[in-house]
N, C-alpha and C positions, 0 to 999 in steps of 0.2 A: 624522474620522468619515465624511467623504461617499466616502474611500474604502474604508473596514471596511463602510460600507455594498453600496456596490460589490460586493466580494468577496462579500458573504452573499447575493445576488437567486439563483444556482442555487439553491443550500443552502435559501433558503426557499420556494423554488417546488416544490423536492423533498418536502421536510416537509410542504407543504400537500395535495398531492398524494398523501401518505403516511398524510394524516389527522392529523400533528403539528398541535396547537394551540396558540398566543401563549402560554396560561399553562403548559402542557405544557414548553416550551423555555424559557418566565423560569424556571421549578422547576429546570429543569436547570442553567441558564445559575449559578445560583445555588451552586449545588455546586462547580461547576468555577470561579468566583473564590474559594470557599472555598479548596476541594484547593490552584489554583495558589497563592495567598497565604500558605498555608500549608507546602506544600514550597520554595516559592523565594522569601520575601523573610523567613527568618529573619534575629535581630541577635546578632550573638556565639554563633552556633550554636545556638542556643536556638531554640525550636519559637515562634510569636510568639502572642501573647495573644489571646483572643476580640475584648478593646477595642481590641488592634491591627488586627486583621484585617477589623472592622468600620469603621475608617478607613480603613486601603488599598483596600477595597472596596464600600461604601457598603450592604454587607448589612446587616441588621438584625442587633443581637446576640443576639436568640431565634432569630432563622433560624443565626448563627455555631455557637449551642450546641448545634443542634437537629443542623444537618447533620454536625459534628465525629462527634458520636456517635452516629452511623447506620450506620457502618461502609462499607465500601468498597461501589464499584459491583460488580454482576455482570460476574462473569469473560467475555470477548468471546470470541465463536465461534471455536475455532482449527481446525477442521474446514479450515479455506483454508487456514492458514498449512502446513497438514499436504501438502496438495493441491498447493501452491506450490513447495514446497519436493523435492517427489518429480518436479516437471516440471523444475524447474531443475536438479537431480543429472543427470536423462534429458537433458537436453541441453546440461549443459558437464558432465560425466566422462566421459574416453575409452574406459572401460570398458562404456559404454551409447552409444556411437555407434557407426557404421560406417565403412568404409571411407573416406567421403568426408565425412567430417564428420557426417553426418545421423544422428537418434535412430533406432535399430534397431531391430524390432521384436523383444519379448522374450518367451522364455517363461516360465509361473511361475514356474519352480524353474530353477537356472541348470544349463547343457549345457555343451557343450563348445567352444560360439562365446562364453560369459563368464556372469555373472548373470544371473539374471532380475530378474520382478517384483518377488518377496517379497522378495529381497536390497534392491533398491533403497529399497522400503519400511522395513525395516529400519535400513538409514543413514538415515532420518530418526526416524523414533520406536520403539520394542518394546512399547511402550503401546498400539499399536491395531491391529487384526490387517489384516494385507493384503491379505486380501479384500475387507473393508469399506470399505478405499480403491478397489479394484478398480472395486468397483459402486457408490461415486459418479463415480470419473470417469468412468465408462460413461453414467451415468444424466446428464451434465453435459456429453457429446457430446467431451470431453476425450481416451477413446481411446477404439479399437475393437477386433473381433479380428479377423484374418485370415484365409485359408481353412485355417491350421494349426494354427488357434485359438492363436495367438499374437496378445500385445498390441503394438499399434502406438500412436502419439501422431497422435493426427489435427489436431491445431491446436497452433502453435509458441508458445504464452503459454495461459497459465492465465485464461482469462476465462471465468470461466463464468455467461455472459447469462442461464440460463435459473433462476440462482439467487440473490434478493434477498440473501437474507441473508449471504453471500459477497460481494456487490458490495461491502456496504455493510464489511465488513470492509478492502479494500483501498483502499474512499474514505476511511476513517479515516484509514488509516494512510497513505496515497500523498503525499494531500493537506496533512497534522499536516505532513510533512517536508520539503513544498516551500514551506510559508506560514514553517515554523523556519528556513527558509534566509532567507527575506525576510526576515525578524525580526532574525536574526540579523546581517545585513548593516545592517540599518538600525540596529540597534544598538552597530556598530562595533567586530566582533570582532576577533580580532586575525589573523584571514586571513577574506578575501570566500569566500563560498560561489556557486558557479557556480551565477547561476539567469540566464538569457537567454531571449530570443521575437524572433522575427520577424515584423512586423508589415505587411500590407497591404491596403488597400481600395479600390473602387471595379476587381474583377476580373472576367471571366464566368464562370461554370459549371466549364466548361472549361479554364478557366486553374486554378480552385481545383483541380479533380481531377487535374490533372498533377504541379502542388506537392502533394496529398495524397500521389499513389502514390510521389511522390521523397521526402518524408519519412519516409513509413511503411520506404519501403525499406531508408535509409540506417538509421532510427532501430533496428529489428531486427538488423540486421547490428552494431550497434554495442553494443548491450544482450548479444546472446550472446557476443561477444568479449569484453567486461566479465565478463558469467556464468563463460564457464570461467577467465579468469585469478582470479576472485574464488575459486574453488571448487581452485584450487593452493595460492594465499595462503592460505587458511584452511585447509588440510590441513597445510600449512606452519608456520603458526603454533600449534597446537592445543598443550596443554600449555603454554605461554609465558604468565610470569606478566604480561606485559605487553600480552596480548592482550584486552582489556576495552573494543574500539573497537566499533560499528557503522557501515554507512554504507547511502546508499538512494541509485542513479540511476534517474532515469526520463527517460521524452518521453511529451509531447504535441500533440496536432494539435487544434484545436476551429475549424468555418468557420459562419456563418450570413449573413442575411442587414444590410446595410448600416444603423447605424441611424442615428436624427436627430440634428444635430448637439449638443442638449444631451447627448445620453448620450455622441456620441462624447469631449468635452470630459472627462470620467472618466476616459479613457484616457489 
């Protein structure tokens, strides 16, 4: 517990700061041992029982029946996933790079240097028109246009700081798949899942920000080498009835400053 505590002080420093309140997160917190209890510790395939579900979880059995039949949470913003997913086509398909590896700049309609925008758009959804992606990634400093009014990629990842609601989209999900990996391993799967860190204190300033620029550096170059072989494999694989995997890599860098020794003792 003193480490699930641990892990939650961002998370509730963010919510506090968000205006989440203690009964706000136990209402929620409440759902989600529901949901889990009820997808994953079926017996005999069977969906388990409200009195079962209130002994794996200590919810109350009005709260068990109440939340059962509330029906599902509201569908999570995919507006990012849309946005993500059009950066990462942009910069591992060789159809949208250049000469030298680099995202090209495109124009809407494809010429006679390969696609453009709307194509790109396209390969990810036909659902939402490609303007409207257009003018969020404009509005999210994402791309720009040129002096031939052609669109370029002005930032090599899809972060877009200046939109909560997006953030909190990628912390869901970034985060769910690095804590499953821990979980996972500590539950003894039947292969470890690569989670590592490297750990140092007591550095200057100046020592942190040289190991920043060398992680960020190496960490990028290794994400887009991953991106375009992920983006062959899965052209590769499409149609294939055995194709029903997912997978998530990421990196991280987080530096502050030094703290007392009881919190270090956490680590």
């Amino acid at each position: 517990m003193r480490a699930v505590g641990w892990l939650c002080r961002p998370l509730v420093r963010l919510l506090i700061r968000k205006g989440v309140s203690y009964p706000q997160m136990r209402e929620h917190l409440k759902r989600i041992y529901v949901t889990v209890a009820e997808e994953e510790f079926a017996v005999d395939g069977r969906p388990p029982s409200d009195s079962r579900i209130h002994v794996l979880t200590g919810v109350h059995r009005k709260d068990v029946r109440r939340l059962r039949g509330g029906g599902a949470e509201p569908s999570p913003d995919t507006g990012a996933g849309i946005g993500g997913a059009v950066v990462s086509r942009w910069l591992g398909l060789p159809e949208y790079r250049g000469p030298f590896g680099e995202p090209r700049c495109l124009p809407r309609r494809a010429d006679e240097e390969g696609p453009g925008f709307d194509e790109l758009v396209a390969e990810v959804s036909r659902d939402v028109r490609p303007r409207a992606v257009l003018d969020e990634l404009e509005r999210l400093g994402i791309v720009r246009r040129d002096g031939n009014g052609r669109i370029c990629l002005e930032r090599r990842a899809f972060v877009p700081d200046r939109d909560f609601v997006r953030q909190t989209f990628y912390l869901g999900r970034n985060v769910h798949d690095h804590l499953a990996a821990c979980v996972h391993n500590m539950e003894g799967g039947d292969r470890p899942m690569l989670e590592r860190a490297v750990y140092y204190a007591g550095l200057r300033p100046e020592s942190v920000a040289e190991l920043r620029a060398m992680a960020e550096d190496a960490g990028a170059r290794l994400l887009e080498d991953l991106n375009r072989r992920a983006l062959e494999l899965q052209r590769a694989d499409a149609g294939h009835s055995g194709a029903d995997r997912r997978m998530r890599f990421g990196c991280y860098w987080y530096d502050g400053p030094r703290r007392g020794v009881a919190d270090e003792e956490n680590e």
